[in-house]
mmCIF entry with sequence, helices, sheets and N, C-alpha, C, O atoms, coordinates in Angstrom:
data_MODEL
# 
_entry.id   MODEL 
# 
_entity.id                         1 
_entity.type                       polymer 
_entity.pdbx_number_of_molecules   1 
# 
_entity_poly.entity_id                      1 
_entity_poly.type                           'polypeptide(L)' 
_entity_poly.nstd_linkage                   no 
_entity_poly.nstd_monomer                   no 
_entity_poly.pdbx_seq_one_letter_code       
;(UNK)(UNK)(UNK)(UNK)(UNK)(UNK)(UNK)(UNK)(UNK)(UNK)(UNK)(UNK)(UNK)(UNK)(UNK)(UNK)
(UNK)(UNK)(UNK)(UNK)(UNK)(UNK)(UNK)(UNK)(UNK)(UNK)(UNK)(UNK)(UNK)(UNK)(UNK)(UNK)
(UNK)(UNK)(UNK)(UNK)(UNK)(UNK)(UNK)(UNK)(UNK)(UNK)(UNK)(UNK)(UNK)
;
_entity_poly.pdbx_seq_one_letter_code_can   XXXXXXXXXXXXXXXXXXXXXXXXXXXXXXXXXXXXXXXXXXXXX 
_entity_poly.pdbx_strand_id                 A 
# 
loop_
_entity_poly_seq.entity_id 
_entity_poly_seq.num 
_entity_poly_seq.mon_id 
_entity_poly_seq.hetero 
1 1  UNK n 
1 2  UNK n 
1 3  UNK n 
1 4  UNK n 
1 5  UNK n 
1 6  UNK n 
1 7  UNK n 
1 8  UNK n 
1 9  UNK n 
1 10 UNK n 
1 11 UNK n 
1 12 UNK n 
1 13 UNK n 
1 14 UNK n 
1 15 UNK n 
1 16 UNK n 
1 17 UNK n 
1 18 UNK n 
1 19 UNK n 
1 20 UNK n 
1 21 UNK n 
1 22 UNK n 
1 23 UNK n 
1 24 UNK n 
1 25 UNK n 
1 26 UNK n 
1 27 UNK n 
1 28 UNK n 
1 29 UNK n 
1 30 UNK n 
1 31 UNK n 
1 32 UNK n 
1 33 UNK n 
1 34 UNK n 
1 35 UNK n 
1 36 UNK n 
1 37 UNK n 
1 38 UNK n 
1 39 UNK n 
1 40 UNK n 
1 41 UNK n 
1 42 UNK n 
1 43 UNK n 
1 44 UNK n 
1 45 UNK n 
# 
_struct_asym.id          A 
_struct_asym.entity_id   1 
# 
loop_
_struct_sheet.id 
_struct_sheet.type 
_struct_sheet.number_strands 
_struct_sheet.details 
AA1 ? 2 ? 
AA2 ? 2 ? 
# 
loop_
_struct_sheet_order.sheet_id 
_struct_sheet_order.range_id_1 
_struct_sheet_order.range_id_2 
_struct_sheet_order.offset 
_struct_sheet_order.sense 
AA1 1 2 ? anti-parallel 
AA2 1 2 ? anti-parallel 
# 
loop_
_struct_sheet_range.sheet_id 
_struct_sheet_range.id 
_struct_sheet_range.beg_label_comp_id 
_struct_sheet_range.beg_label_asym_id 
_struct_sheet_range.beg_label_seq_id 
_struct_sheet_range.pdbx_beg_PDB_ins_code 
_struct_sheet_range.end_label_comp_id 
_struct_sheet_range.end_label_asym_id 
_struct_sheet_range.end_label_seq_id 
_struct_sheet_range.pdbx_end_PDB_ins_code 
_struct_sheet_range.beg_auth_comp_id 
_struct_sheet_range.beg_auth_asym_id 
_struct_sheet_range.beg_auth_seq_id 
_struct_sheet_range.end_auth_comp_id 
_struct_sheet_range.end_auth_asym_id 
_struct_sheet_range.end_auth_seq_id 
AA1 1 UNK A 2  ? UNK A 4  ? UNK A 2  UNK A 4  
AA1 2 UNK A 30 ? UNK A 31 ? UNK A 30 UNK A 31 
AA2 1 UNK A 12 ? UNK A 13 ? UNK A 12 UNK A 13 
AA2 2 UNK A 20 ? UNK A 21 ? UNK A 20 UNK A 21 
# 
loop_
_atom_site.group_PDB 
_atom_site.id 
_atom_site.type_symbol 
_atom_site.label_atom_id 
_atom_site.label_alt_id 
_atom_site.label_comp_id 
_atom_site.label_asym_id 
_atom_site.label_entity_id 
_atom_site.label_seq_id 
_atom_site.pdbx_PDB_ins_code 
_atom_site.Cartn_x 
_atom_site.Cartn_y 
_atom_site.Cartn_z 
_atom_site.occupancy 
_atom_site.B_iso_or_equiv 
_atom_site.pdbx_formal_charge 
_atom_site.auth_seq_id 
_atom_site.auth_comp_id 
_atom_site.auth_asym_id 
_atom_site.auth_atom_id 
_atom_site.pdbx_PDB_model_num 
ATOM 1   N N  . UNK A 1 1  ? 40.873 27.605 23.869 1.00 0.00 ? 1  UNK A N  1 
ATOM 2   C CA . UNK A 1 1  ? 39.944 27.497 22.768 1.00 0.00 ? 1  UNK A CA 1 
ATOM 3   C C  . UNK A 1 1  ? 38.548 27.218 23.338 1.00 0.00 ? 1  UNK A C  1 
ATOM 4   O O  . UNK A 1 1  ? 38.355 26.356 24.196 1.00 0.00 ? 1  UNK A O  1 
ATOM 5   N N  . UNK A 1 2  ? 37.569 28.004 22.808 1.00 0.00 ? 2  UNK A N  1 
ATOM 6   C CA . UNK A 1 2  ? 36.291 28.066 23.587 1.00 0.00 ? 2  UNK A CA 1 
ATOM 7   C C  . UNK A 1 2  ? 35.357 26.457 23.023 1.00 0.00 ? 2  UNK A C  1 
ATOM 8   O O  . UNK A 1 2  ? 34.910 26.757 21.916 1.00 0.00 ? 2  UNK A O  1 
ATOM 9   N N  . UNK A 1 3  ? 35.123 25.640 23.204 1.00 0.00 ? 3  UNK A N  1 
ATOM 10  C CA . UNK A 1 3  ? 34.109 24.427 22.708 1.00 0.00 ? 3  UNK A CA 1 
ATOM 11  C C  . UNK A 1 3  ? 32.677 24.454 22.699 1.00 0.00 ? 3  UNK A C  1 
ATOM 12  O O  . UNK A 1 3  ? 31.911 23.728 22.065 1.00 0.00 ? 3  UNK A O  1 
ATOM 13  N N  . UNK A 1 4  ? 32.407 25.435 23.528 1.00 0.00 ? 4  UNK A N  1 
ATOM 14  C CA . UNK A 1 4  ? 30.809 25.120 23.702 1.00 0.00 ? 4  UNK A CA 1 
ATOM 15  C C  . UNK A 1 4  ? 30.107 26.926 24.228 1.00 0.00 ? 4  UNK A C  1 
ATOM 16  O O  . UNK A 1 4  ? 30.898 27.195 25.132 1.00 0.00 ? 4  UNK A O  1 
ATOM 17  N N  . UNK A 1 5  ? 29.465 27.736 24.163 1.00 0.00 ? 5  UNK A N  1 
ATOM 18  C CA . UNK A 1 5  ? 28.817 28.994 24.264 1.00 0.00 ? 5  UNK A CA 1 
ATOM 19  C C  . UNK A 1 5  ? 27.187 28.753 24.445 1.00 0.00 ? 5  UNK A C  1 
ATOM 20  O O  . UNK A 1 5  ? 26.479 27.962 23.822 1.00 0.00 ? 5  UNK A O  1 
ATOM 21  N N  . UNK A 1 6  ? 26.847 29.601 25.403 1.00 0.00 ? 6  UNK A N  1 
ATOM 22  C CA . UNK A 1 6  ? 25.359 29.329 25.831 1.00 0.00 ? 6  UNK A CA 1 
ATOM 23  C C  . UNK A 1 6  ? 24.985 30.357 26.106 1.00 0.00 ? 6  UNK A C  1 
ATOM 24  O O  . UNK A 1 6  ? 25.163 30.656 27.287 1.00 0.00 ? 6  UNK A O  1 
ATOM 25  N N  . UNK A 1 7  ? 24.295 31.414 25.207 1.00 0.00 ? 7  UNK A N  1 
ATOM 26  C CA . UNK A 1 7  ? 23.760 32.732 25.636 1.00 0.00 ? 7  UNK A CA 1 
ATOM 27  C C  . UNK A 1 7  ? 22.159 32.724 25.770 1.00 0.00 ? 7  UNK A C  1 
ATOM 28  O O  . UNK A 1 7  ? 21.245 32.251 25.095 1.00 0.00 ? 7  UNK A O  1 
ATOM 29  N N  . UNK A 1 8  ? 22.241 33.410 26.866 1.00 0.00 ? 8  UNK A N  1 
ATOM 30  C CA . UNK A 1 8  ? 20.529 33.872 26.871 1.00 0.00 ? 8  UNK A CA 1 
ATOM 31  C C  . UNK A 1 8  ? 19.701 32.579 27.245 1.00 0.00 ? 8  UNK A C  1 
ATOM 32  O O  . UNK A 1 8  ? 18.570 32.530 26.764 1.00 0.00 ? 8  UNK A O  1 
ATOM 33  N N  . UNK A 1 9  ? 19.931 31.986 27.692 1.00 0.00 ? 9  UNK A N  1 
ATOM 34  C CA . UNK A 1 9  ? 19.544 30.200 28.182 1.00 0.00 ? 9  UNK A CA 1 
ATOM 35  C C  . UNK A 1 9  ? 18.074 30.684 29.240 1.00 0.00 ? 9  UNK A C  1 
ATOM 36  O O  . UNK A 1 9  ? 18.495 31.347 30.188 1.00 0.00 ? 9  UNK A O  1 
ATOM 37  N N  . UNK A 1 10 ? 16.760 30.540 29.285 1.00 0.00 ? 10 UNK A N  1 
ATOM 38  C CA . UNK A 1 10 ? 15.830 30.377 29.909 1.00 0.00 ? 10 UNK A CA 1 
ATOM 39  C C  . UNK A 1 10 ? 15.347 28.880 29.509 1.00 0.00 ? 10 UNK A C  1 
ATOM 40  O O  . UNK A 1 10 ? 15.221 28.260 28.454 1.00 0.00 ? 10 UNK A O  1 
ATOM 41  N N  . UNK A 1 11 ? 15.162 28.641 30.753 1.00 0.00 ? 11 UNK A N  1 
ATOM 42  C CA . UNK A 1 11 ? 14.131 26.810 30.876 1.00 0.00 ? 11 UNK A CA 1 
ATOM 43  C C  . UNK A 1 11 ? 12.753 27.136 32.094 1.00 0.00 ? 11 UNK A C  1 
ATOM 44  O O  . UNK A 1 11 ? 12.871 27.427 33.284 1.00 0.00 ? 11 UNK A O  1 
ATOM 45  N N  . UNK A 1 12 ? 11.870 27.012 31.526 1.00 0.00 ? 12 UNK A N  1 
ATOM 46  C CA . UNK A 1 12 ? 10.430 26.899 32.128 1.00 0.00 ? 12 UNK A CA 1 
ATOM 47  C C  . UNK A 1 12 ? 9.565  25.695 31.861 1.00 0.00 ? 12 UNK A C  1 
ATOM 48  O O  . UNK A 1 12 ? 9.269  25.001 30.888 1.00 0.00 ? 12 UNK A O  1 
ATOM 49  N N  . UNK A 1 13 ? 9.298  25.746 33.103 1.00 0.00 ? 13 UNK A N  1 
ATOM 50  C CA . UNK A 1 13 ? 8.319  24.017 33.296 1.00 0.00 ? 13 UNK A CA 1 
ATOM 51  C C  . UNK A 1 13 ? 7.116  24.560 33.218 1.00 0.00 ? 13 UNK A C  1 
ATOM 52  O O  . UNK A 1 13 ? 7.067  25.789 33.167 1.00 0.00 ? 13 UNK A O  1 
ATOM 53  N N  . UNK A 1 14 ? 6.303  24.055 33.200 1.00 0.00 ? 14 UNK A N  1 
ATOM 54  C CA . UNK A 1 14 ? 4.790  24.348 33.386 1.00 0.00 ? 14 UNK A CA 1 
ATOM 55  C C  . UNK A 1 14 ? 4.225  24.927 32.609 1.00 0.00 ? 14 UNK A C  1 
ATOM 56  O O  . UNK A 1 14 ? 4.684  25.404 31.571 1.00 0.00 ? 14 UNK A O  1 
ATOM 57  N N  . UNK A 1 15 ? 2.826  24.981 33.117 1.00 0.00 ? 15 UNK A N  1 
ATOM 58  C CA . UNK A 1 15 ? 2.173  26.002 32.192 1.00 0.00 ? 15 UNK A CA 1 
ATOM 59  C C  . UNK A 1 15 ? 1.336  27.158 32.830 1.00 0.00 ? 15 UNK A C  1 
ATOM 60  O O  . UNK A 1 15 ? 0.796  26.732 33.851 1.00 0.00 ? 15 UNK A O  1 
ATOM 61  N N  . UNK A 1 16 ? 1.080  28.289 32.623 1.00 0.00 ? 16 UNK A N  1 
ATOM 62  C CA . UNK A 1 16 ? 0.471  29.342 33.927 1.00 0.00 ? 16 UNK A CA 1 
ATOM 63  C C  . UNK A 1 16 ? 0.551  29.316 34.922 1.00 0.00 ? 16 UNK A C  1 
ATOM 64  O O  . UNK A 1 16 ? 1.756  29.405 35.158 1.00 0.00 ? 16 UNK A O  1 
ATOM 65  N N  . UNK A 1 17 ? -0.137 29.223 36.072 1.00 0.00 ? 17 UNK A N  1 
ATOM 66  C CA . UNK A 1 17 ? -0.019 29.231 37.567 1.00 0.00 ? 17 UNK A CA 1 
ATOM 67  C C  . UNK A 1 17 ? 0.733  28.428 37.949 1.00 0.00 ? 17 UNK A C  1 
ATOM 68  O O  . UNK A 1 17 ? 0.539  28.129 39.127 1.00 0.00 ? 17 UNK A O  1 
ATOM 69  N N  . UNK A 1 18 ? 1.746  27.790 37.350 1.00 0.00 ? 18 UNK A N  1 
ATOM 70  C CA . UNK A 1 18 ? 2.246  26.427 37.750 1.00 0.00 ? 18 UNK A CA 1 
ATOM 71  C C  . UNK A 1 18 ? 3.501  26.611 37.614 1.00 0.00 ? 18 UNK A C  1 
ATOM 72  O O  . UNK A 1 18 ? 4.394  25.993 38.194 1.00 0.00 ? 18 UNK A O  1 
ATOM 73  N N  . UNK A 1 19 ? 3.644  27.755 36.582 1.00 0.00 ? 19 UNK A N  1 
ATOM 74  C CA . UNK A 1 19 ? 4.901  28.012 35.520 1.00 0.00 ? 19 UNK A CA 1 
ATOM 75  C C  . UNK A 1 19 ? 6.360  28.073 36.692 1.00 0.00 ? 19 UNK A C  1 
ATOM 76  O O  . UNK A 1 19 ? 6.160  28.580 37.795 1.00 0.00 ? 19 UNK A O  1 
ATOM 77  N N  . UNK A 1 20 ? 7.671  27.570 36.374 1.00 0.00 ? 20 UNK A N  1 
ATOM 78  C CA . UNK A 1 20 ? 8.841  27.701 37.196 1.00 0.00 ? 20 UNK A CA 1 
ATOM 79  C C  . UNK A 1 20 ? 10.034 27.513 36.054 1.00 0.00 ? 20 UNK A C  1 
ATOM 80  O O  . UNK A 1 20 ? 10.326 26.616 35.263 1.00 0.00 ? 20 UNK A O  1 
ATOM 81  N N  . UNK A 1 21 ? 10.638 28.982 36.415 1.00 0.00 ? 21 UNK A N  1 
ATOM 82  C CA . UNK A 1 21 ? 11.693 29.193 35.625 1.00 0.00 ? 21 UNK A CA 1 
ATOM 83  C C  . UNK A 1 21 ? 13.329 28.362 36.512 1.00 0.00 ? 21 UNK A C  1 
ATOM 84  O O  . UNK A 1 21 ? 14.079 28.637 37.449 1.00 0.00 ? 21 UNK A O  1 
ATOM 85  N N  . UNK A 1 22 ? 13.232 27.686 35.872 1.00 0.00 ? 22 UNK A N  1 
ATOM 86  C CA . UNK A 1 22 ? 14.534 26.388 36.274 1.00 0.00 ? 22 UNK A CA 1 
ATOM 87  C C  . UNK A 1 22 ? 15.785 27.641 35.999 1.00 0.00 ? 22 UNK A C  1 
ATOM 88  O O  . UNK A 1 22 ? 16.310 28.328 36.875 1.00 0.00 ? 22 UNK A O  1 
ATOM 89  N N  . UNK A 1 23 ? 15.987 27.673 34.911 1.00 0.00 ? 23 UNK A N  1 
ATOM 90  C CA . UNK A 1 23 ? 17.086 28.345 34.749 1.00 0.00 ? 23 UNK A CA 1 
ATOM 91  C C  . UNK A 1 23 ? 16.455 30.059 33.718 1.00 0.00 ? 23 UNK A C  1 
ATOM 92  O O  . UNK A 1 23 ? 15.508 29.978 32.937 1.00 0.00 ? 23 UNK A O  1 
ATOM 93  N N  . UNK A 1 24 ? 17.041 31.115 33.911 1.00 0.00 ? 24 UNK A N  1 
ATOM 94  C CA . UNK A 1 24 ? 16.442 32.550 33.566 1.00 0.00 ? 24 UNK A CA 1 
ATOM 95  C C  . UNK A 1 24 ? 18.362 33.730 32.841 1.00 0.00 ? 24 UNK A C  1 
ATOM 96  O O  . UNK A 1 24 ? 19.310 34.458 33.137 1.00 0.00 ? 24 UNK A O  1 
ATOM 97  N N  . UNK A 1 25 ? 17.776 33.138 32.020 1.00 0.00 ? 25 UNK A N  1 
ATOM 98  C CA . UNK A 1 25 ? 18.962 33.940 31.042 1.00 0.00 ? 25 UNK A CA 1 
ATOM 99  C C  . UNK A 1 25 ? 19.951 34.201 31.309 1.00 0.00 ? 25 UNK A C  1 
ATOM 100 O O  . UNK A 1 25 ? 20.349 35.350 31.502 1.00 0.00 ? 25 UNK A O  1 
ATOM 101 N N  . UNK A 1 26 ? 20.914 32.697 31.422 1.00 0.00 ? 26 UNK A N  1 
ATOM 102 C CA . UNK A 1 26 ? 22.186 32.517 31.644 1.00 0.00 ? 26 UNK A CA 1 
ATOM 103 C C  . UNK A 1 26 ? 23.168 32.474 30.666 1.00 0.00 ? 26 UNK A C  1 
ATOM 104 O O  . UNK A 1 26 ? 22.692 31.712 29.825 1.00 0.00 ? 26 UNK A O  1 
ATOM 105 N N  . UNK A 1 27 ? 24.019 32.760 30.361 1.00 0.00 ? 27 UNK A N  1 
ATOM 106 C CA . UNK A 1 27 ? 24.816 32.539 29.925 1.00 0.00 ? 27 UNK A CA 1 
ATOM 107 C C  . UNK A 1 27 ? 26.472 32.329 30.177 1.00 0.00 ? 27 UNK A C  1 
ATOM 108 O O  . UNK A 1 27 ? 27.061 33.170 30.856 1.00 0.00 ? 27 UNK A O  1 
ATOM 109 N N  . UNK A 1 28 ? 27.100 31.346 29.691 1.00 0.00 ? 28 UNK A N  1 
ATOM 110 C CA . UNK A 1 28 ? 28.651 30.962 29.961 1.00 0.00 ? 28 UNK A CA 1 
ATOM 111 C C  . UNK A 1 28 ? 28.782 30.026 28.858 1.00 0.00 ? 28 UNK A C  1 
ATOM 112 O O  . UNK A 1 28 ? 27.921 29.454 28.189 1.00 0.00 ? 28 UNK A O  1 
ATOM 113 N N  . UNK A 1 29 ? 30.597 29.985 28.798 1.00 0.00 ? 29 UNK A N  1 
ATOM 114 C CA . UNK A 1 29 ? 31.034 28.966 27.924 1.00 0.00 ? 29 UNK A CA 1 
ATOM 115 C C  . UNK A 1 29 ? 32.286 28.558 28.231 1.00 0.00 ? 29 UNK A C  1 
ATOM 116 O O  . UNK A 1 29 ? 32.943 29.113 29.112 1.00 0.00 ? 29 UNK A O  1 
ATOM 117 N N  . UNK A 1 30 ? 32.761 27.467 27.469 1.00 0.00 ? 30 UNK A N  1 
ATOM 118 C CA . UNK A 1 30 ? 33.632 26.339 28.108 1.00 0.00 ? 30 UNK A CA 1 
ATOM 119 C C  . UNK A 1 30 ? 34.787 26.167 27.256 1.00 0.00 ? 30 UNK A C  1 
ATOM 120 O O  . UNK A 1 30 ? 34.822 26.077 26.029 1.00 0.00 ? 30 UNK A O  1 
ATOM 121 N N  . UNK A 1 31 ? 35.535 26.142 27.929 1.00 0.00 ? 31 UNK A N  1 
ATOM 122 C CA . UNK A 1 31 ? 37.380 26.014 27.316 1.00 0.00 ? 31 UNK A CA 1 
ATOM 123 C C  . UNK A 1 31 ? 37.811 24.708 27.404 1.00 0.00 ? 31 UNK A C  1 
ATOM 124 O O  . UNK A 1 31 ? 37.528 23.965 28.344 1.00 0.00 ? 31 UNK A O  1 
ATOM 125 N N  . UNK A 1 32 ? 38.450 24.420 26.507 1.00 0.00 ? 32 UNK A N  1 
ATOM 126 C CA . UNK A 1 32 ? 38.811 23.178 26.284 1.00 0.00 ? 32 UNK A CA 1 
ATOM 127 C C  . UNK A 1 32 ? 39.957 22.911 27.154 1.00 0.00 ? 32 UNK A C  1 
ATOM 128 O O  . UNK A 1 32 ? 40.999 23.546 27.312 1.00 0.00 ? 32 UNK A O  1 
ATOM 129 N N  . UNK A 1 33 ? 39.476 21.694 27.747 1.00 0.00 ? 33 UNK A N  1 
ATOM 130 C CA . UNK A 1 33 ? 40.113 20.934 28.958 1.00 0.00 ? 33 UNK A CA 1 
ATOM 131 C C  . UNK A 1 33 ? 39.283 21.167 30.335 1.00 0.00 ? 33 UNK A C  1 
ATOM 132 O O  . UNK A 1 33 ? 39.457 20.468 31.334 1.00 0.00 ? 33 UNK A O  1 
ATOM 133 N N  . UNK A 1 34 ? 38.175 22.455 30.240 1.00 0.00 ? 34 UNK A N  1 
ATOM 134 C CA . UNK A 1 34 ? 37.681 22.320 31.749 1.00 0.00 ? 34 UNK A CA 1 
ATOM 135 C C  . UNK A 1 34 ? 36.382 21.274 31.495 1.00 0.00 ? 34 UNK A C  1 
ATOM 136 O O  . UNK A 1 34 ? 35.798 20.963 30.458 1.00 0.00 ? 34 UNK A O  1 
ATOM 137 N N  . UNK A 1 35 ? 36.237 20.968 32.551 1.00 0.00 ? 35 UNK A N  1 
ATOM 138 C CA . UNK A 1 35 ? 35.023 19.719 32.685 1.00 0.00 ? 35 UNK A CA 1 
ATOM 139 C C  . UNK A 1 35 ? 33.526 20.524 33.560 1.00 0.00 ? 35 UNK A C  1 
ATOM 140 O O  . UNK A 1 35 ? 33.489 21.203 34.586 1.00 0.00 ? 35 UNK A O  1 
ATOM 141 N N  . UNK A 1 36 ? 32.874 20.258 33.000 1.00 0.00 ? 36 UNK A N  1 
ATOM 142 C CA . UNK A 1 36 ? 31.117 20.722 33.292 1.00 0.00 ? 36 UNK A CA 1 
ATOM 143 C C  . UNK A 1 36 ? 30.455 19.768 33.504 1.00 0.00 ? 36 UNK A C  1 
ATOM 144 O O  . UNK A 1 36 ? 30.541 18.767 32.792 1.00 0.00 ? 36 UNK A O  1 
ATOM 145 N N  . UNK A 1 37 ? 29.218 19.894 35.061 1.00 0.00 ? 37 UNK A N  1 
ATOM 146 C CA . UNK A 1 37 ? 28.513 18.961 35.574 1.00 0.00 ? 37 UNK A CA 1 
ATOM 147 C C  . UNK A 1 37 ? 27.126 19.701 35.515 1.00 0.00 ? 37 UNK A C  1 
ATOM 148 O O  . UNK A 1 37 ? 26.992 20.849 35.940 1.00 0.00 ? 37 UNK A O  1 
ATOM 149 N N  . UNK A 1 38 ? 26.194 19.033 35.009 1.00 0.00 ? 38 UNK A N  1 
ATOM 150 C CA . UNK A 1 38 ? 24.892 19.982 35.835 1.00 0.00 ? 38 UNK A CA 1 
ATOM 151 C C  . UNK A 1 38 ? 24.283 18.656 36.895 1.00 0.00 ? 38 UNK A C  1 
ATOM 152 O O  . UNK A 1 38 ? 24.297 17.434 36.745 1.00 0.00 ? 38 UNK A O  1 
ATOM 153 N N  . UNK A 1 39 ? 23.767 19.537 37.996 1.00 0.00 ? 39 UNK A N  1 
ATOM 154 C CA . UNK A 1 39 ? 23.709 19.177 38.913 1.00 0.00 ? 39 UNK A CA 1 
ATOM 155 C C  . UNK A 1 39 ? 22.176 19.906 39.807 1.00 0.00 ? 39 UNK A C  1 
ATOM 156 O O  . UNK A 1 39 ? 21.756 21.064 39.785 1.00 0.00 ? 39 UNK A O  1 
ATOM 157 N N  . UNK A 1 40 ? 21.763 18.963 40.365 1.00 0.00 ? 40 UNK A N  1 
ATOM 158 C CA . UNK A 1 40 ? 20.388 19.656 41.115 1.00 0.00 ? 40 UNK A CA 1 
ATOM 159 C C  . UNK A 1 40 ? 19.534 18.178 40.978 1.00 0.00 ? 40 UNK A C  1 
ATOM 160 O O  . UNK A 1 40 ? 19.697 17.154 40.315 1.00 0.00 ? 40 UNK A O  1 
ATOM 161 N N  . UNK A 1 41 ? 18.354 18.735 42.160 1.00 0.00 ? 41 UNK A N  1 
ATOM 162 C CA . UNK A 1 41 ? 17.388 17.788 42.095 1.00 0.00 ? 41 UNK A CA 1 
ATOM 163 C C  . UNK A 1 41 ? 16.329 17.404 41.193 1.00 0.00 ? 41 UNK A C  1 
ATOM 164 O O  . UNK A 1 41 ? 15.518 18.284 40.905 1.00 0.00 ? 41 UNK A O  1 
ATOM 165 N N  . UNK A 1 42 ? 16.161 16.073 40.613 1.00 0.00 ? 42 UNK A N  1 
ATOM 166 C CA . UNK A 1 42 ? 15.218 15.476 39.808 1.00 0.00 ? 42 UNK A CA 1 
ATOM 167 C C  . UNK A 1 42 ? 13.806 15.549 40.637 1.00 0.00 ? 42 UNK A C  1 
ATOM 168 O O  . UNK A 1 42 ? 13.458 15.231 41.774 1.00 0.00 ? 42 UNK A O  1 
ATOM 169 N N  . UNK A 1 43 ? 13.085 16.210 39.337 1.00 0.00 ? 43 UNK A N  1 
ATOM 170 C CA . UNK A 1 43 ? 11.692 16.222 40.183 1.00 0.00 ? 43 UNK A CA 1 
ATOM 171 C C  . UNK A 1 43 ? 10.621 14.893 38.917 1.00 0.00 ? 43 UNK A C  1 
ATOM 172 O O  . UNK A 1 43 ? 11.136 14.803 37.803 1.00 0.00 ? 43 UNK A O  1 
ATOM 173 N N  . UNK A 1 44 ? 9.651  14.242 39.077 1.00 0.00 ? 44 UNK A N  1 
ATOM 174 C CA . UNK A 1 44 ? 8.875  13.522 38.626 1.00 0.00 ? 44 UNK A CA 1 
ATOM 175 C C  . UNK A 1 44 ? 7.749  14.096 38.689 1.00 0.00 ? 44 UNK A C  1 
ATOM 176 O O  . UNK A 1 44 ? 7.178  14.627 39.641 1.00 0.00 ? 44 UNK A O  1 
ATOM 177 N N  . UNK A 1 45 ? 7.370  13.927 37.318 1.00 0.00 ? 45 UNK A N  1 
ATOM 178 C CA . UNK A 1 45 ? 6.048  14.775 36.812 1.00 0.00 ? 45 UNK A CA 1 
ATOM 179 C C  . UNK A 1 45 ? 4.850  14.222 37.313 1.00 0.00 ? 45 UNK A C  1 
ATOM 180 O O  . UNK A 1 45 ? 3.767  14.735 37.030 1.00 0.00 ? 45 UNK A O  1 
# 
């Protein structure tokens, strides 16, 4: 049984010359009983 669906997912920081696409039109989804981490480095603004 599917719990959770994520289509088309873009995340961008910044603004113009600065701009950084973290994540660029992902998509996946999650079945009940598997376990999901996000994971990566913390940056401070």
């Amino acid at each position: 049984m599917e719990i959770l669906r994520v289509e088309n997912l873009t995340k961008i920081y910044g603004k113009e010359n600065t701009m950084v696409k973290a994540i660029d039109n992902i998509s996946f989804s999650v079945q009940k009983g598997e376990f999901v981490a996000i994971v990566g480095a913390s940056r401070k603004w």
